[in-house]
C-alpha positions in Angstrom: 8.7 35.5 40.2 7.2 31.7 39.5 6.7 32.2 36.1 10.3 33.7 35.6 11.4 30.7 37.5 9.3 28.5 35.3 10.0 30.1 32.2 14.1 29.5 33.1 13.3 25.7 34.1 11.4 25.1 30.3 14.5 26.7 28.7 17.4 24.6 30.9 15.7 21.9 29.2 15.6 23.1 25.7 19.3 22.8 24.9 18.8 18.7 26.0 16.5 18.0 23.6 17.8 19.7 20.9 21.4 17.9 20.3 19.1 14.5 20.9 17.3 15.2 17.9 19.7 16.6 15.8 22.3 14.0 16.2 19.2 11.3 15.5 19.5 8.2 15.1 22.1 7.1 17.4 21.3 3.4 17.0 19.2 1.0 14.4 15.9 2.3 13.5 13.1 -0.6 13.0 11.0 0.3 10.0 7.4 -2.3 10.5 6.2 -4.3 7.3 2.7 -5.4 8.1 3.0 -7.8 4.8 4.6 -10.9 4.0 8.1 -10.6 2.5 8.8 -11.1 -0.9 6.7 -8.2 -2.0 8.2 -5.5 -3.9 7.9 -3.0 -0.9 10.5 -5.0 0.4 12.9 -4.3 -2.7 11.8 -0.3 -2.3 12.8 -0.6 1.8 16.4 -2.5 1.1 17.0 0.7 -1.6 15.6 3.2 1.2 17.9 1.5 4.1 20.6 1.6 1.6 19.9 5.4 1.4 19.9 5.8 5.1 23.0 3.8 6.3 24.9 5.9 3.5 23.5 9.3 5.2 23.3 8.2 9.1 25.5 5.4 9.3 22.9 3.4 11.0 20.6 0.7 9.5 17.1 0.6 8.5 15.8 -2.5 9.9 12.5 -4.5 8.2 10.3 -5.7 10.5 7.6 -7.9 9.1 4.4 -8.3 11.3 2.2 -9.5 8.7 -1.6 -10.7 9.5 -5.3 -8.9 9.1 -4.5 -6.9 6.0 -1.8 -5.2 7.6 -4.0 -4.1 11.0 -1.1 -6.0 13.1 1.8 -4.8 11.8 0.4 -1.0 11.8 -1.5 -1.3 14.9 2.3 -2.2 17.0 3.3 1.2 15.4 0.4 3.2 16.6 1.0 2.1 20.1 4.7 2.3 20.1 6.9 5.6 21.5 7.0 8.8 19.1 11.4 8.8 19.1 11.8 7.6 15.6 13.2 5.1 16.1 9.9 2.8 15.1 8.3 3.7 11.6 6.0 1.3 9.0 5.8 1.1 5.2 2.0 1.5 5.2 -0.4 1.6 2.3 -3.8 2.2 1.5 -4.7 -1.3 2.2 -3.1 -1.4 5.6 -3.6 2.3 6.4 -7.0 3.3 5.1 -9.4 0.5 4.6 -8.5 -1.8 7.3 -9.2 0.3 9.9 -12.9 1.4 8.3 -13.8 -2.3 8.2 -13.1 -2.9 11.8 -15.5 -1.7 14.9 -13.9 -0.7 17.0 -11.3 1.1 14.8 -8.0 -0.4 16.4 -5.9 2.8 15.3 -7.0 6.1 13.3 -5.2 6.5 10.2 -4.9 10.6 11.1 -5.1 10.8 15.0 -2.3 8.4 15.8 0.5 8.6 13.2 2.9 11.3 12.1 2.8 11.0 8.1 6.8 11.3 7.0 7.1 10.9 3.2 5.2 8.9 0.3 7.1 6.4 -2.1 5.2 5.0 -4.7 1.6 4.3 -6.4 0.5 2.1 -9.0 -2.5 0.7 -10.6 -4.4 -2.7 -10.5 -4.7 -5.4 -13.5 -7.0 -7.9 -13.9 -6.0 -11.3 -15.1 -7.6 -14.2 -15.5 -6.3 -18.0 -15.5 -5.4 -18.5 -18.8 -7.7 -22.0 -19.6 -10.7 -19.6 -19.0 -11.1 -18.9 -22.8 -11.8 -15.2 -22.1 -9.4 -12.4 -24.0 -11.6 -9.5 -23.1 -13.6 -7.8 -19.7 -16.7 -8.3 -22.2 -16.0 -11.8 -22.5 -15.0 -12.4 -19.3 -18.2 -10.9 -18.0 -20.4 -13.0 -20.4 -18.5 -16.2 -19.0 -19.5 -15.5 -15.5 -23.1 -14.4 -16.2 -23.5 -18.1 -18.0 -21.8 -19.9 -15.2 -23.9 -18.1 -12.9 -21.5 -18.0 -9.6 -19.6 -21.0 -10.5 -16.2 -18.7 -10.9 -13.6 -17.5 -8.2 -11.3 -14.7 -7.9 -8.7 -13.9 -5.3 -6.9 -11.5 -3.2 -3.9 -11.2 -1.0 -6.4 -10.4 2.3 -10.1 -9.6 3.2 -10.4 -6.2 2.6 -7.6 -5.7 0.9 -7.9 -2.6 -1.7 -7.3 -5.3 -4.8 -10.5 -7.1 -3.1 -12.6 -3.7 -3.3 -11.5 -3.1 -7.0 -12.3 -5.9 -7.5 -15.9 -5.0 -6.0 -16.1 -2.1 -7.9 -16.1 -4.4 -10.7 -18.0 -6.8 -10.4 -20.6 -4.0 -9.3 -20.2 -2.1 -12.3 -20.7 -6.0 -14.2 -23.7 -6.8 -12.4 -21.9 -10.6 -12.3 -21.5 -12.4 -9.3 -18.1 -14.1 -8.5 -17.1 -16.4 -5.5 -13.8 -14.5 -3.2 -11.6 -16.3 -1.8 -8.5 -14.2 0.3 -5.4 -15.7 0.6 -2.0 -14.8 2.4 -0.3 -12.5 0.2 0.5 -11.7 -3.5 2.5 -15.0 -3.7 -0.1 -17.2 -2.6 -2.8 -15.4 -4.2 -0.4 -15.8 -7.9 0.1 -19.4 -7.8 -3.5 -19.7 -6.9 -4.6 -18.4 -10.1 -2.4 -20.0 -12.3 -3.1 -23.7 -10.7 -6.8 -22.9 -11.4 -7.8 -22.4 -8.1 -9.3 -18.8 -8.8 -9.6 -17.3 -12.0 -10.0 -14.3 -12.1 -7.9 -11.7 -9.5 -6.7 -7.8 -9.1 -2.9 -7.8 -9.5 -0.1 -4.7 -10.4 1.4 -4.8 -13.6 4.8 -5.1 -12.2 3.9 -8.3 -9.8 1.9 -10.2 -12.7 4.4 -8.8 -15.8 6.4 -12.3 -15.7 4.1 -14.3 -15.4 1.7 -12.5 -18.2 4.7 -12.9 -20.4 5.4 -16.8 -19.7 1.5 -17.0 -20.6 0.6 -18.1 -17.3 -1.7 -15.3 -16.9 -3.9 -13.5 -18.8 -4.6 -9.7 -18.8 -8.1 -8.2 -19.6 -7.4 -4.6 -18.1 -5.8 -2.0 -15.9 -7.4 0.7 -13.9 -6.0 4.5 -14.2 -6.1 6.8 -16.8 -3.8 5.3 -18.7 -2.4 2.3 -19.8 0.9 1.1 -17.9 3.7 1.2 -19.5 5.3 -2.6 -18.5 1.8 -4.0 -20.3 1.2 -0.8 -23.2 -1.4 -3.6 -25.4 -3.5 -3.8 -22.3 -6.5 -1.7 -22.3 -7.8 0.1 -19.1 -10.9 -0.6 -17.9 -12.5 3.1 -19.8 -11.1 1.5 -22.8 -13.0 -1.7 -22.2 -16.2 0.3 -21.3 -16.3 0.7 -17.6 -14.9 4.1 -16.9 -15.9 4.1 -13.1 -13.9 1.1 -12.1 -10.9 2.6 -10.9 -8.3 2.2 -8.2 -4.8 1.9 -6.9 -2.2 1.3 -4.6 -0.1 4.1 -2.6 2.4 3.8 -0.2 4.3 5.9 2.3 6.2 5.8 5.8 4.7 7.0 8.6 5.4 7.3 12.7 3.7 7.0 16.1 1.5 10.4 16.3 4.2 13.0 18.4 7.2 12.7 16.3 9.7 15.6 16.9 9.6 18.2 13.4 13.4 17.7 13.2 13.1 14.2 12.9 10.2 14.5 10.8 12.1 16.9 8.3 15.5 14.4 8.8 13.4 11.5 7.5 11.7 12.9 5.3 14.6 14.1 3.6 16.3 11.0 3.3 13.2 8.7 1.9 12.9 11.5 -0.8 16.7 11.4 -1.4 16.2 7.5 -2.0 13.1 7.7 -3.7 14.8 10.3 -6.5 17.8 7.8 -6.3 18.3 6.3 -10.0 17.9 2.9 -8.5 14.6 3.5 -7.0 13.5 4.7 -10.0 14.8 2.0 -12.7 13.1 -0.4 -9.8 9.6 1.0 -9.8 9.5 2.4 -13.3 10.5 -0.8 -14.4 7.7 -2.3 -13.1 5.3 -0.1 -13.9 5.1 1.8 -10.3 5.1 5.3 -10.2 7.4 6.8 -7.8 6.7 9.9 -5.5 8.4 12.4 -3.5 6.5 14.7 -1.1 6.4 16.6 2.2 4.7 15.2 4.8 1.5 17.5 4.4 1.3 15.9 0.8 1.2 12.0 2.4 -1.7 13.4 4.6 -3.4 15.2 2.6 -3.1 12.3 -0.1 -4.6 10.0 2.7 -7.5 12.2 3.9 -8.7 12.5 -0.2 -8.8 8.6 -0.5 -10.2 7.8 2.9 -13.6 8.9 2.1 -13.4 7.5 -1.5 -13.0 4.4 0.4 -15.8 4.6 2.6 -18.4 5.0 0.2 -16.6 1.5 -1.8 -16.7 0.1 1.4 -20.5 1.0 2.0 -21.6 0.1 -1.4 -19.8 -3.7 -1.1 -21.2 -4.0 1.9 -17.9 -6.1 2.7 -16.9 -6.7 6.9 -14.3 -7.7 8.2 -14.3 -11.7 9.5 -15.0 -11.0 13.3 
């Protein structure tokens, strides 16, 4: 008799949760940024919000909580209720190889987020200040072995996955090169072309203007291939290195516990956007490659690169500042 009675109790209930989830969202959603603005993820988020006020009829909100390669912003997430209505633009950077360079971990990338959709990847480019008279990796590495540690290079945060590509580099070089992290892709760019740094790991799409105007050079591109925004750039096989390799992904995820409905809902709607011709001219445009997944595909994306990531990380031997 209990179990009839509690078996009757769990199903009064059902039929409340269900038209809460299928009328979701009933009010803004907050999507978390946990980079400065002016990046292009923010011009992929204003298309996706566009997307979802068209199909919802409520906003996306950006959110930015930039700070610790992306551990602040994505750490609020982590700890914040599984209703939807709080999500971040994370990416391998932020999601991934933050966390591993952190003890204690302050969230796990699997554990404590729902994974909703990906968006985009793209590759890395390395480009020097343009008074450095190098037009080649070769030459490039030649400088720094004569200047023995008297060059810099840049990135947009400690840890940051342009910083381990970097790495992987200057590994695979056997050079040594001074970093120096800045705060963000915008500081980081007018560092290198006042001759603050000179050498640092950009995307093609970010560093395309400025290559063009000539105030940048670029030497090469990680991938396969070579991008399509900078075809006359070789990758970094090409150039003879064929393990130094690396990108950038990104994807939307939620607090660990999110509802299926609402994961399926969302999902739906960021691959709408992201097969949107607008996304598209945006990122192909720029040389960023655009992707539309299930959910499973975003985490089982993530779990192949964390351990790729590990091993860069143990190899560098890079820590976080403490």
């Amino acid at each position: 008799m209990l179990c009839r009675i509690l078996v009757l109790l769990i199903l009064s209930f059902t039929p409340l949760l269900a038209p809460a989830q299928q009328d979701y969202p009933t009010r803004p959603v907050r999507i978390v940024l946990p980079f400065p603005p002016g990046g292009t993820g923010e011009i992929f988020i204003r298309i996706i919000g566009q997307k979802f006020l068209e199909i919802t009829g409520q906003p996306l909100v950006p959110d930015y909580r930039p700070g610790a390669t992306g551990i602040i912003g994505t750490g609020i997430v982590a700890k914040s209720e599984p209703d939807g209505y709080t999500l971040v633009y994370a990416s391998n950077s932020s999601h991934v190889v933050a966390p591993l360079m952190v003890d204690p971990k302050p969230y796990d990338p699997v554990r404590d987020f729902t994974p909703i959709a990906p968006t985009t990847r793209y590759p890395f480019l390395m480009v020097v200040n343009p008074d450095l008279p190098a037009k080649t990796v070769a030459e490039f590495i030649a400088i720094a072995k004569e200047r023995q540690g008297r060059l810099n290079y840049g990135s947009a945060g400690l840890g940051s996955a342009p910083q381990l590509g970097t790495e992987i580099f200057l590994a695979a070089a056997g050079i040594k090169v001074l970093h120096i992290p800045y705060k963000g892709p915008a500081a980081l760019q007018l560092a290198l072309m006042t001759g603050e740094i000179q050498m640092s790991f950009d995307t093609p799409g970010t560093a395309r203007a400025h290559v063009r105007s000539g105030k940048m050079r670029p030497l090469a591109v990680t991938g396969a291939k070579r991008s399509p925004v900078l075809p006359d750039v070789p990758t970094f096989a090409e150039a003879g290195f064929p393990n130094v390799e690396g990108e950038i992904w990104q994807g939307i995820f939620a607090p660990a516990g999110l509802a299926e409905p609402i994961v399926r809902k969302l999902n739906g709607i960021i691959n709408q956007a992201v097969a949107s011709k607008e996304f598209q001219d945006r990122t192909l445009g720029v040389g960023i490659e655009p992707v539309q997944g299930s959910p499973d595909y975003l985490a089982d994306y993530m779990k192949r690169d964390m351990p790729r990531w590990e091993r860069i990380l143990r190899e560098t031997g890079i820590k976080a500042q403490q």
